[in-house]
MINU-691337 format. One record per residue (C-alpha): residue in one letter; x, y, z. Coordinates in steps of 0.25 Angstrom, whole numbers, plus 5000, padded with zeros to 4 digits. Layout:
BEGIN
   aa      u      v      w
    A      X      Y      Z
...
***
This chain:
BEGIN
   aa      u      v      w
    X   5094   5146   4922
    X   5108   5143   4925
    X   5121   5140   4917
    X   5122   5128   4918
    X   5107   5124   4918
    X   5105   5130   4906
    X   5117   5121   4899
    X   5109   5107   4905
    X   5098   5113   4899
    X   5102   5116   4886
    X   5112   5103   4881
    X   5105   5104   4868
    X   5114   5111   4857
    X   5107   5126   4855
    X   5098   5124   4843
    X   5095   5109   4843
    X   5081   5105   4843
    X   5075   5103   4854
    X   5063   5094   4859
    X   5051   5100   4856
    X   5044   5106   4867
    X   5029   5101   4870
    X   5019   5114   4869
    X   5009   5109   4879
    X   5008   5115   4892
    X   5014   5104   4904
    X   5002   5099   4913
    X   5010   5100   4925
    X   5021   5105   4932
    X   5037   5096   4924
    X   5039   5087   4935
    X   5055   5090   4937
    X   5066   5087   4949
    X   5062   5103   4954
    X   5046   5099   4954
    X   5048   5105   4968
    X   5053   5117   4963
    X   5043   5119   4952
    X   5031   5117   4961
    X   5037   5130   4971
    X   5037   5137   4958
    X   5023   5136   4955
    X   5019   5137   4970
    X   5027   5151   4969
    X   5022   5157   4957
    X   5007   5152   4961
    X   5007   5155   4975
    X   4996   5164   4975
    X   4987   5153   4970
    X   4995   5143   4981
    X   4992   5154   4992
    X   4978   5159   4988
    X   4972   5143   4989
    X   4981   5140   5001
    X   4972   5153   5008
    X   4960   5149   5001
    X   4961   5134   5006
    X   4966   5139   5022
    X   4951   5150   5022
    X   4943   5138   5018
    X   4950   5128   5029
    X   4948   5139   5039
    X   4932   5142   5035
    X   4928   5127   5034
    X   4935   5127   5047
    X   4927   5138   5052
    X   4914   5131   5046
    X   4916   5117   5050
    X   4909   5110   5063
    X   4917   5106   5076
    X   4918   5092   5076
    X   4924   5085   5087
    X   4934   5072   5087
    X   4931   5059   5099
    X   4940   5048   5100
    X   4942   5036   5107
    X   4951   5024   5106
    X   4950   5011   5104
    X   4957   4999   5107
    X   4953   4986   5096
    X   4960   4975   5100
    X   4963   4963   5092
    X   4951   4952   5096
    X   4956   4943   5104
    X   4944   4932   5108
    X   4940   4931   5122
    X   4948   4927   5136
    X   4945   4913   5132
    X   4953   4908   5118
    X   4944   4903   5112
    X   4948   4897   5100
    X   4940   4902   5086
    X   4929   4910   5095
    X   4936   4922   5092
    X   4945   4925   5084
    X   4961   4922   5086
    X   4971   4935   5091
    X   4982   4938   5083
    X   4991   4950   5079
    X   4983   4963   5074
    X   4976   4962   5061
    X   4972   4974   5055
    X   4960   4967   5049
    X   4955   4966   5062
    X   4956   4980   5066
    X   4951   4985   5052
    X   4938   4979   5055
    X   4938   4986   5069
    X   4939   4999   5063
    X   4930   4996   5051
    X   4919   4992   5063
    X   4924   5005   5071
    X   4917   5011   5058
    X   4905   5003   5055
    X   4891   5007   5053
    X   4887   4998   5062
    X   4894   5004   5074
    X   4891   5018   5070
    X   4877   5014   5072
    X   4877   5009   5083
    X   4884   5019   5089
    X   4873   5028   5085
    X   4863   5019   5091
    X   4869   5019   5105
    X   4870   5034   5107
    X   4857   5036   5099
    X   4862   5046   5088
    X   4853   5041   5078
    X   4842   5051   5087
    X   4851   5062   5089
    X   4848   5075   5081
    X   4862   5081   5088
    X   4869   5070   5081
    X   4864   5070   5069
    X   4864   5085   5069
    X   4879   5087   5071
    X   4884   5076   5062
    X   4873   5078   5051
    X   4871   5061   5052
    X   4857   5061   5045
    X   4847   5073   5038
    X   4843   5084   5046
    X   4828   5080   5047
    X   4829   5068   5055
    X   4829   5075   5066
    X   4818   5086   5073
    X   4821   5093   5083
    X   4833   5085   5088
    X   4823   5073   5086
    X   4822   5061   5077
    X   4811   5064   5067
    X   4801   5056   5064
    X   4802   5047   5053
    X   4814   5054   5048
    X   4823   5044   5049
    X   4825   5031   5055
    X   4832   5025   5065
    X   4841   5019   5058
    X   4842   5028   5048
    X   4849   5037   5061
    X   4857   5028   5066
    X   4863   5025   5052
    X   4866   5040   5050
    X   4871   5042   5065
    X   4883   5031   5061
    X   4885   5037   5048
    X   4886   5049   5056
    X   4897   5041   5067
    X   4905   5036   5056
    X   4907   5047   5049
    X   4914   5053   5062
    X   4920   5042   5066
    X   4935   5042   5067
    X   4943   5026   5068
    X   4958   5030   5069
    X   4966   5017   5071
    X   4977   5018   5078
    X   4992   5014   5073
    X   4997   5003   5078
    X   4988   5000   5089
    X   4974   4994   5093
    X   4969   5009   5094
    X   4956   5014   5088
    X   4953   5028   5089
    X   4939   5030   5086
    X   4934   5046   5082
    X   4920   5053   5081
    X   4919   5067   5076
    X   4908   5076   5077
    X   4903   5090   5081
    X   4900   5087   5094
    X   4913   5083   5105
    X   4902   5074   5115
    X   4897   5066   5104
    X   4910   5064   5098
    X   4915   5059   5110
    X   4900   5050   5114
    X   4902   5043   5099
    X   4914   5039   5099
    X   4913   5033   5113
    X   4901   5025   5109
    X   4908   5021   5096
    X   4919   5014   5103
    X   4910   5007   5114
    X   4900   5003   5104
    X   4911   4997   5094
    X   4915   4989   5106
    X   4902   4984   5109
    X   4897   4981   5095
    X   4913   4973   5095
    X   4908   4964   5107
    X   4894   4963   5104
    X   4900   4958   5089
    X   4909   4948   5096
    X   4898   4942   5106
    X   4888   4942   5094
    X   4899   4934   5085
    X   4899   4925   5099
    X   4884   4924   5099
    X   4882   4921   5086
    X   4895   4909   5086
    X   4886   4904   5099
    X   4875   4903   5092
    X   4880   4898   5079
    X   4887   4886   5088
    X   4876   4884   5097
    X   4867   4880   5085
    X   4876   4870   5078
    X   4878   4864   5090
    X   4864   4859   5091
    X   4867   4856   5075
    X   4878   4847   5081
    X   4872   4842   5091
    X   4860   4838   5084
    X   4869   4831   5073
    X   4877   4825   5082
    X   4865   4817   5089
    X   4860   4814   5076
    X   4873   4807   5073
    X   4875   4800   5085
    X   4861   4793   5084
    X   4864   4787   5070
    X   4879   4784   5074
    X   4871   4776   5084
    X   4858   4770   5078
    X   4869   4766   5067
    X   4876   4758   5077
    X   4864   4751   5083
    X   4863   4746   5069
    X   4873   4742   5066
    X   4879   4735   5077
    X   4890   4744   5079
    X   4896   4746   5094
    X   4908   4755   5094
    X   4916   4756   5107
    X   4923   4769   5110
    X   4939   4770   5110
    X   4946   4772   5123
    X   4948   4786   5128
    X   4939   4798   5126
    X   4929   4791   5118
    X   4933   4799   5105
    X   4940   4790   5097
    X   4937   4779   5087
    X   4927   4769   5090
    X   4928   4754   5089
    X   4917   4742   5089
    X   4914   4729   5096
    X   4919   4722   5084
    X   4934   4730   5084
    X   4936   4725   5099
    X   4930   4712   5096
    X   4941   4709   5084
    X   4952   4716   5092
    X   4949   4708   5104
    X   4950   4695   5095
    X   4961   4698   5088
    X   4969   4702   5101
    X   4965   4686   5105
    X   4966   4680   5092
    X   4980   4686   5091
    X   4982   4679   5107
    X   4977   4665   5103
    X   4986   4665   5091
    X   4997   4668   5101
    X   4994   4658   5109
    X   4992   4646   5099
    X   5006   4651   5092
    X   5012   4649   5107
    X   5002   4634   5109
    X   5008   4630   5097
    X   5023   4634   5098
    X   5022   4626   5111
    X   5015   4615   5103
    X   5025   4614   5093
    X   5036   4614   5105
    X   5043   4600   5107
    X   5035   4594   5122
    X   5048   4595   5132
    X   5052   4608   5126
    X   5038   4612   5128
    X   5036   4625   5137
    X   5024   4617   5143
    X   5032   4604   5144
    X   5045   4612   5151
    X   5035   4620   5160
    X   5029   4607   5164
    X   5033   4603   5178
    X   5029   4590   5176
    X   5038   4587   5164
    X   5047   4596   5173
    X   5048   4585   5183
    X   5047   4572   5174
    X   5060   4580   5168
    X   5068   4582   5182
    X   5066   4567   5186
    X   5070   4562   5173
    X   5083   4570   5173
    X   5086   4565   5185
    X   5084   4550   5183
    X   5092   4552   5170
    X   5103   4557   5179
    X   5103   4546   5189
    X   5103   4537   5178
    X   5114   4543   5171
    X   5120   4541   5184
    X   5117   4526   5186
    X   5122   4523   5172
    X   5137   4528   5175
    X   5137   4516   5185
    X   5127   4506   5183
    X   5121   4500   5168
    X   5106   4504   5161
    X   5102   4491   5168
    X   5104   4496   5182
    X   5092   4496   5189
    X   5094   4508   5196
    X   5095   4512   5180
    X   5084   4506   5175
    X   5074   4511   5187
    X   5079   4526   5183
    X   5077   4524   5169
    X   5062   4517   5170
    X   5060   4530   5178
    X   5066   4539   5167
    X   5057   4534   5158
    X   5044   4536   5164
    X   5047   4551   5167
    X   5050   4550   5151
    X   5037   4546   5151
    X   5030   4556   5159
    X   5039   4568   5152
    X   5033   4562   5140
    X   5017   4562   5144
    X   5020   4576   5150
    X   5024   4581   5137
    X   5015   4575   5130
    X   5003   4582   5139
    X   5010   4595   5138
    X   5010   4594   5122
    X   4994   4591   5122
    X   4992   4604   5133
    X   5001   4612   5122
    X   4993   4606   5110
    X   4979   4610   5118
    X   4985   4622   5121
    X   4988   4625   5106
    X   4975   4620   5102
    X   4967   4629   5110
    X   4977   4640   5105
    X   4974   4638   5090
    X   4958   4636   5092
    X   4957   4651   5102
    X   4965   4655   5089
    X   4955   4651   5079
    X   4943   4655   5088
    X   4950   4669   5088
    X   4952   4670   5074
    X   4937   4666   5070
    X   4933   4678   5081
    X   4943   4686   5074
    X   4937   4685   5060
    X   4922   4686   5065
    X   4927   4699   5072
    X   4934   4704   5059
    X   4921   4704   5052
    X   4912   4710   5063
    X   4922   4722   5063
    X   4922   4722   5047
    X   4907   4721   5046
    X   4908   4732   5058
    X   4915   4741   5050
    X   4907   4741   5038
    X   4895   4745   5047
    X   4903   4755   5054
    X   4904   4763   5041
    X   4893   4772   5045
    X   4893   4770   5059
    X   4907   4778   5058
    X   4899   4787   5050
    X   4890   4792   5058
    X   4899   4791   5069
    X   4909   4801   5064
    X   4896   4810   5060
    X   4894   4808   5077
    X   4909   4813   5079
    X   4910   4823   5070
    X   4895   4829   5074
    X   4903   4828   5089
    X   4914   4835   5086
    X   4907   4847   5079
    X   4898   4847   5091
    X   4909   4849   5102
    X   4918   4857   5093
    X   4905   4866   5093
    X   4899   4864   5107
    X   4916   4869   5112
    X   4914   4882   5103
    X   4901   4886   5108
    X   4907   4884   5121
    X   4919   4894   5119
    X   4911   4902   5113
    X   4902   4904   5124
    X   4912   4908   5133
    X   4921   4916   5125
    X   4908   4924   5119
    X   4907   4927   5134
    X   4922   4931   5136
    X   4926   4940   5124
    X   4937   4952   5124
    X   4935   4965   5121
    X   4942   4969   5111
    X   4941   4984   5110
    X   4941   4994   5120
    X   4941   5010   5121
    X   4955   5017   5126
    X   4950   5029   5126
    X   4937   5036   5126
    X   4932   5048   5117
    X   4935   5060   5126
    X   4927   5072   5124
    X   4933   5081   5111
    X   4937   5095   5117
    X   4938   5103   5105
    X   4935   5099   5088
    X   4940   5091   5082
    X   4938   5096   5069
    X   4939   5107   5060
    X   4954   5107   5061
    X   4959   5121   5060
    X   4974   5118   5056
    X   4969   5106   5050
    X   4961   5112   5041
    X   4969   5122   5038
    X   4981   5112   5036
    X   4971   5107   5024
    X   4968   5120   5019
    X   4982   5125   5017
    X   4984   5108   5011
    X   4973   5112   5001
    X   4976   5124   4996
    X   4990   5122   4995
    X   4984   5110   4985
    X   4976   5120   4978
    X   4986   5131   4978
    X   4996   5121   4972
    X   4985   5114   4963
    X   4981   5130   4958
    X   4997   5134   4955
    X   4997   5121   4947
    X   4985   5124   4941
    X   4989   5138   4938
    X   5002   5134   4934
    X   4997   5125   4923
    X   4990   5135   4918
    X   5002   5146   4918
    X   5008   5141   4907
    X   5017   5152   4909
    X   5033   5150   4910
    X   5036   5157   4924
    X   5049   5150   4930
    X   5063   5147   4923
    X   5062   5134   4929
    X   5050   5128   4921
    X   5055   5135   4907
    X   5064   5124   4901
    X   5054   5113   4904
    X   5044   5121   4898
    X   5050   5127   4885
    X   5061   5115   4885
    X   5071   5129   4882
    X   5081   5130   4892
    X   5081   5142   4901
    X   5093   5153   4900
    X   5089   5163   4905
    X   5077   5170   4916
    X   5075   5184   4915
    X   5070   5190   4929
    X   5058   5202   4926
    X   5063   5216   4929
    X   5053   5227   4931
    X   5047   5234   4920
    X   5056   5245   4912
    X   5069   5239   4919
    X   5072   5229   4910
    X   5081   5240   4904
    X   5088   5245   4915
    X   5091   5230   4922
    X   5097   5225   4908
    X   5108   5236   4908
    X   5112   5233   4923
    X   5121   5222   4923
    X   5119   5220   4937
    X   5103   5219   4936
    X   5094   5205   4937
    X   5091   5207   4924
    X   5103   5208   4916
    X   5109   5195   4927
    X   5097   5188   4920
    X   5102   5190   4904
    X   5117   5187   4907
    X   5111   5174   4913
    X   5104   5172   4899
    X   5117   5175   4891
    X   5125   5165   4900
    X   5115   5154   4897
    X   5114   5159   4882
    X   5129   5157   4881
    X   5129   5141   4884
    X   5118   5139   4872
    X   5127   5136   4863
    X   5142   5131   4860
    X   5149   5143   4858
    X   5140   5151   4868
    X   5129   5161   4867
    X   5123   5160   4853
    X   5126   5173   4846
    X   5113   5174   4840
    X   5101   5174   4850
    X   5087   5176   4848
    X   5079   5180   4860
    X   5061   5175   4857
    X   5050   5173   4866
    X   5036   5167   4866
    X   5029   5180   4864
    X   5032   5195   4865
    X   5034   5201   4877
    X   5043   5191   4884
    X   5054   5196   4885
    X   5064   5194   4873
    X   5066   5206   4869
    X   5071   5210   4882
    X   5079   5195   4883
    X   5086   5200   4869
    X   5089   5213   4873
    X   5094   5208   4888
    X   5104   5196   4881
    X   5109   5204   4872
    X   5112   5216   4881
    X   5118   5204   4890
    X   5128   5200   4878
    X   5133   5213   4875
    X   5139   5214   4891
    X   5144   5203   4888
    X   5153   5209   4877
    X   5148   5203   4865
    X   5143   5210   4855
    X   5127   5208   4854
    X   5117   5213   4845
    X   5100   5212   4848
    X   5090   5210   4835
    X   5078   5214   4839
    X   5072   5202   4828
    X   5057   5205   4833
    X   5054   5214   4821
    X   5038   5213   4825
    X   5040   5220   4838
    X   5055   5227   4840
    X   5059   5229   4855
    X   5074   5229   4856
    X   5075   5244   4848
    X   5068   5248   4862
    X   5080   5243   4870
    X   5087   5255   4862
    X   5074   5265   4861
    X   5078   5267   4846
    X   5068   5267   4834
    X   5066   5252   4827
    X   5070   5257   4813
    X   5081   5247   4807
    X   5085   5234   4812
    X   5081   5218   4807
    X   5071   5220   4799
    X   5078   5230   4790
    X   5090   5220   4789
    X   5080   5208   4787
    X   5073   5214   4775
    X   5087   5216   4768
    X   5094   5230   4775
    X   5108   5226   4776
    X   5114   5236   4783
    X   5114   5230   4798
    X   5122   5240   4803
    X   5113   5250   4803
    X   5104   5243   4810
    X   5112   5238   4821
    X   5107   5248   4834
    X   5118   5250   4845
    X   5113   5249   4859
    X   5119   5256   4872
    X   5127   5242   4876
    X   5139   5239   4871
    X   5139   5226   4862
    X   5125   5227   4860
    X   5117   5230   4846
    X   5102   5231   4840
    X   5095   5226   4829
    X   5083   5234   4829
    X   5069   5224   4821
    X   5067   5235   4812
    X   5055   5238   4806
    X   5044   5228   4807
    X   5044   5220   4794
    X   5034   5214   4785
    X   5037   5200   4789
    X   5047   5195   4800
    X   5047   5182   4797
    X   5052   5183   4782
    X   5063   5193   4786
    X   5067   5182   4797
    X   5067   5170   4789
    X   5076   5177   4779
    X   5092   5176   4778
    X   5094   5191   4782
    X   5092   5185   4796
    X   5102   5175   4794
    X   5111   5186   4789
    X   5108   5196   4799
    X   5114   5187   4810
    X   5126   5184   4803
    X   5129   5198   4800
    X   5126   5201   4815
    X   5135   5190   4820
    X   5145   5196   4814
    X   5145   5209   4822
    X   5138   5203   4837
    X   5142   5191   4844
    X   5127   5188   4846
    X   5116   5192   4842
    X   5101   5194   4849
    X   5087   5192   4843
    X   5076   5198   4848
    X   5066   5188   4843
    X   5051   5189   4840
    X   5043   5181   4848
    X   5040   5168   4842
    X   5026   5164   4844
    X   5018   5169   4832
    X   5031   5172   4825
    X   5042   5167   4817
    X   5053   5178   4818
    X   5058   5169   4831
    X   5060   5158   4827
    X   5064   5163   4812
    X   5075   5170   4819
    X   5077   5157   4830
    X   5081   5148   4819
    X   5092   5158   4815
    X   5099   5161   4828
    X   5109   5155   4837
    X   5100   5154   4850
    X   5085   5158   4853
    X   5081   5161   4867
    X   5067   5160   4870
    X   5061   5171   4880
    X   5049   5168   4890
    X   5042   5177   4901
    X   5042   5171   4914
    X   5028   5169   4918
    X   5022   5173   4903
    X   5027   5165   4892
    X   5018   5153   4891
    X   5027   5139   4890
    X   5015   5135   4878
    X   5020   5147   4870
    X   5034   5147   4874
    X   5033   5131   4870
    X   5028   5135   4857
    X   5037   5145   4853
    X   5050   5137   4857
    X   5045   5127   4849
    X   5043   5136   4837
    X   5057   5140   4839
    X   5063   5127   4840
    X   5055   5126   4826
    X   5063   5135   4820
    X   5076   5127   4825
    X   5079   5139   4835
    X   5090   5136   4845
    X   5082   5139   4859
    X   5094   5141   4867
    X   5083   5144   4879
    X   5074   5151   4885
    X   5074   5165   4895
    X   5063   5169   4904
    X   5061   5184   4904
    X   5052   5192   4916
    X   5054   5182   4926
    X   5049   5184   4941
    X   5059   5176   4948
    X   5048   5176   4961
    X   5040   5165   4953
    X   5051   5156   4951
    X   5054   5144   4957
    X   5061   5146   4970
    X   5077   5148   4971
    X   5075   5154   4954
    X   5076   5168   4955
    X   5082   5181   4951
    X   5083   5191   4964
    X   5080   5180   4975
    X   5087   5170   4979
    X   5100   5168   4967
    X   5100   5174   4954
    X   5104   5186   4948
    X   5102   5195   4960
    X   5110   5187   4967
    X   5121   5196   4976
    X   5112   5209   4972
    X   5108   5218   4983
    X   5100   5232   4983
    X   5115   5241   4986
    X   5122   5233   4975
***
């Protein structure tokens, strides 16, 4: 881990309390931003399980490859067009065109898959008797057939021909295509000529059965009309009797309106009272005009002024008046002349006066005669008003029965038309699905698919592979990678310790230049930020169980310090089982234990090592009881008097789980760093002890792990390949 990851990592002060960490075992993989990355991981570290089921899967796709039947693929397509009725448009017949419904297309395909055209396919070609058939597509049991015979009393025939189209259907292939009116129709089975003689038949017969189905809808609407036309007709008789016998009865004679004959009808008694009322309004005209020419004064009369007679007797006056006038400018009243001119004026008076008096007695008769045609009307008038009302209250039923007639006529028409249409469109109908192409004959298998099935195999066992390294990964609860350590333990990672080969652990740590020691200066960099002032100067070094390297990680940082010029000493704290007096192959006589149980002279047992700034503190010899020496203030005095001759002192710690020296000796130091082995230490037991730890109020300032393989790693996380502390090596340098 780097620098600066580990400071994001590790914000919280060194020895504050941390969020306790739950023991139980994660059920799958932390789903993180680097899923991706984890999931290479696993696939790396288990790729033998990965590889052995992909090879396991691609050896069964190829033998049930070997093992499976030929089977070969014919297909033809289909044209379904939408139904659009016959030549004729015949309105309601069939049904109206329109865009493309897919609910009408959906039924076509669903009838492309019915029994009942699997059946009857199986009924033209006659595969209900034919053992080959049967044979080849295993439709019905074995012992229906004999000798490539029908047994007897085996099975019916029906009982074939139902297993032949279950046989069909389960071969069948419908394939609409996108977009269009297409249909490609399918049949798969061993043998190329009958793939190819099925399907043929399936397409002709579903076109059949689609015309048979239409001319028996036909059929049947002929039929149905054709019966209630002879209810009509029947009805409509019986309706215009009674409409009839009803108008005997009752006297009532309709006449038919003008036109078609169609419209409303009207009676004797209606034309009677209109043909009244139009003379009754004519006499009352003209006695209105006899008695306007009554009232008129004689002369002014329009008779008396048209009347030639008084026309004359008017003329000869008005002259006479003039030629007396004349006499009387000269002569006196008694002038003869005079006289004789008026005698003559006043007989014409006279005759004006009889004239007019005539022509007043023609304009009285007149008017008389007026007024009498008048009352004579009015009296026919208010005889015919009570025919028609007496009329109308018997035409109650008659209207009645007669729109029983019309409506009894109108149905019957409506209905005598349709069965007409229907005839000659039943006669007429469209087509509405075709073939394009024919089933041609397959020239090679269709199935198995070699690359198709192997394409499935690899796809399977790439499934299982993965489903196994899960598997197995679940049950490895082994910590293996760097990069799943701080989401398991919730300790930070400071350091990765590559594994060296066995006895040169030695030898790499006193070369600078190794991988080795590259990996424990990394560690003492990232130690150096755990706390405000830098490095903690009193470090103890535990682990989960023996054998994980802490004892090596001690002797490493504390080797790693003194090059760094700063005066270092190691304590070997595991006074149960010593190691560090091995680094130095010198006898474990004198060291912690002597000084805990109450030997003050430190001095003495203070072991110089070959490296400068570097010193020992052998265990000593084993002690009655760890624990109480620990727990006691010699410790505490211990680190004090060594502080005060190191700058920073390293504890070999025993291994906490079973014991309490660790995290007795934890609680008193600066900084505990926890060791695991890559691909050993189990996170339930590494849980347990940091939590134990933690406990004890030790400040965890991270975690290092020791023997790791970089080649199990994640991708791009290595030491040697690709980056890392090999980086710029070669074999000459």
């Amino acid at each position: 881990m780097s620098t600066l990851e580990f400071h994001r990592q590790g914000d919280a002060p060194v020895g504050a309390p941390e969020e306790p960490v739950n023991a139980s075992p994660p059920t799958m993989p932390n789903l993180r931003p680097d899923m991706v990355t984890q999931v290479l991981t696993i696939a790396r570290r288990r790729k033998w399980i990965i590889i052995g089921a992909l090879a396991m899967a691609l050896v069964a796709g190829i033998v049930i490859t070997l093992l499976m039947t030929p089977k070969y693929t014919a297909s033809t397509i289909v044209e379904i067009q939408r139904e659009n009725g016959s030549f004729i448009n015949v309105e309601g017949a069939e049904p109206k065109t329109g865009f493309v419904d897919q609910e009408f297309y959906e039924t076509q395909y669903g009838l492309l898959r019915s029994d009942m055209l699997a059946e009857r396919v199986a009924r033209d070609l006659r595969l209900y008797d034919d053992a080959s058939f049967f044979a080849l597509t295993h439709a019905g049991p074995e012992d229906w057939f004999e000798g490539g015979r029908v047994k007897q009393g085996a099975s019916t025939r029906e009982q074939r021909i139902r297993a032949a189209g279950d046989a069909l259907l389960r071969r069948l292939g419908v394939r609409p295509e996108r977009l269009s009116r297409l249909v490609t129709l399918s049949m798969t089975t061993p043998d190329a000529t009958l793939s190819q003689r099925i399907i043929n038949a399936w397409a002709s017969t579903f076109i059949k059965v689609t015309l048979e189905r239409r001319y028996g809808a036909t059929a049947y609407a002929r039929n149905f009309l054709d019966q209630r036309l002879v209810q009509l007709r029947n009805r409509l008789d019986e309706s215009e009797r009674r409409l009839v016998s009803y108008a005997r009865q009752e006297a009532i004679i309709n006449l038919p309106t003008e036109g078609d004959g169609k419209g409303e009808e009207r009676s004797l008694a209606s034309e009677d009272l209109i043909a009244l009322n139009t003379e009754l309004a004519s006499a009352k005209a003209d006695r209105i005009r006899a008695e306007s020419r009554l009232n008129t004064p004689g002369g002014t009369a329009t008779e008396a002024l048209s009347n030639p007679t008084l026309g004359t007797l008017r003329s000869r006056r008005a002259e006479l008046s003039a030629d007396y006038a004349r006499l009387m400018t000269q002569f006196e009243p008694q002038y003869p002349p005079a006289v004789a001119i008026q005698n003559q004026i006043g007989q014409i008076d006279r005759s004006i006066s009889r004239e007019e008096s005539r022509v007043s007695g023609t304009l009285q008769q007149n008017y008389n005669a007026s007024a009498e045609r008048e009352r004579a009307l009015q009296q026919r008038v208010d005889q015919a008003k009570g025919s028609v009302l007496d009329l109308r209250q018997r035409s109650i039923q008659y209207n009645i029965l007669r729109r029983d007639v019309d409506t009894s006529r109108e149905l019957y028409n409506a209905l005598l038309q349709r069965y007409k249409e229907i005839g000659v469109a039943g006669g007429v109908g469209v087509n509405n699905i075709s073939v394009v192409d024919e089933a041609e004959l397959p020239l090679g298998p269709s199935s198995p698919n070699l690359v198709l099935n192997l394409a499935l195999a690899v796809a399977v066992g790439l499934l299982l592979g993965i489903g196994g390294a899960l598997i197995a990964e679940q049950l490895d609860q082994a910590i293996s990678d760097p990069a799943e350590v701080e989401n398991a333990l919730g300790v930070p990672l400071v350091g990765t310790i590559p594994k060296t080969a066995a006895g040169q652990t030695e030898q790499e740590l006193n070369d600078r230049k190794s991988i080795l020691s590259e990996a424990y200066f990394s560690l003492q960099t990232n130690l150096a930020f755990a706390t405000t002032h830098g490095m903690p100067r009193t470090i103890a070094v535990t682990s989960t169980r023996p054998g994980e390297g802490k004892s090596t990680t001690s002797y490493a940082l504390a080797h790693s310090i003194a090059r760094s010029s700063r005066r270092v000493i190691l304590v070997d704290a595991d006074m149960r089982s010593p190691s560090v007096q091995e680094w130095l192959k010198q006898p474990n006589k004198i060291g912690l234990s002597n000084y805990l149980a109450g030997n003050d002279d430190l001095a003495s047992m203070i072991q110089q090592t070959p490296f400068e700034n570097m010193s020992m503190l052998f265990a000593g010899p084993y002690p009655p009881s760890a624990p109480e020496l620990l727990s006691d203030d010699r410790i505490e005095k211990l680190i004090n008097e060594l502080s005060q001759q190191f700058d920073h002192i390293v504890f070999d710690s025993p291994p906490v789980m079973g014991l309490a020296d660790a995290p007795l000796i934890g609680s008193r130091v600066e900084g505990t760093v926890f060791v695991i082995e890559a691909g050993s230490t189990q996170k339930v037991m590494a849980r347990v002890a940091i939590d134990r730890l933690r406990a004890a109020h030790a400040a965890l300032v991270g975690t290092v792990m020791t023997k790791f393989n970089p080649r199990r790693a994640q991708f791009g996380y290595g030491y040697g390949y690709g980056y890392g502390y090999g980086y710029g090596r070669t074999d000459e340098a």
